[in-house]
N, C-alpha and C positions, 0 to 999 in steps of 0.2 A: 369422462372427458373434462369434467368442472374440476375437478381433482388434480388432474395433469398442469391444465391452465393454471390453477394458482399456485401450485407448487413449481412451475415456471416464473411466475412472475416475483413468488416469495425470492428465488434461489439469486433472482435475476436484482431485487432491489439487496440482498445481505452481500452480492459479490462485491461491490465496490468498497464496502465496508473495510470486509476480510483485504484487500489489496494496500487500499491504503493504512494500513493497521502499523505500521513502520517493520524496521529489522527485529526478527524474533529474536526472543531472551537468547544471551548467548553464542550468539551468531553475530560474526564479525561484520561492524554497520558499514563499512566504505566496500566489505565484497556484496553486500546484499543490495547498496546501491549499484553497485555495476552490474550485480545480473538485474534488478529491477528497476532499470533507471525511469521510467514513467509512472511506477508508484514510490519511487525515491522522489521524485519532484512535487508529488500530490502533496506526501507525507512532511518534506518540508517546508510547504506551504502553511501545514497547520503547525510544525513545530520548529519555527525559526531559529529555536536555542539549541537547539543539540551539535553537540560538536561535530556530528555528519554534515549536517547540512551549511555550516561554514566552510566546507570543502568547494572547489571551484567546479568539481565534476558535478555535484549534485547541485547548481545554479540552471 
């Protein structure tokens, strides 16, 4: 049962990580803002220079 517990709570604090991690390598950024657009907003929070996040969709 200790076991479950913390590998719930491990999985639960790396998700937000994984999420706002931006568009992966390779993958077109303004469609990966439109399918993720609440980790496209996280994302360009912390990286206000990328050419995505100049876009008015990702504001």
């Amino acid at each position: 049962m200790r076991l479950i517990f913390t590998a719930l709570i491990t999985s639960m604090l790396a998700a937000p990580a994984a999420v706002a991690g931006g568009p992966p390598e390779g993958e077109d950024p303004a469609a990966w803002c439109e399918a993720n657009s609440d980790a496209c907003v996280t994302w360009c929070e912390s990286n206000p220079e990328a050419e995505i996040c100049k876009e008015p969709e990702c504001d």
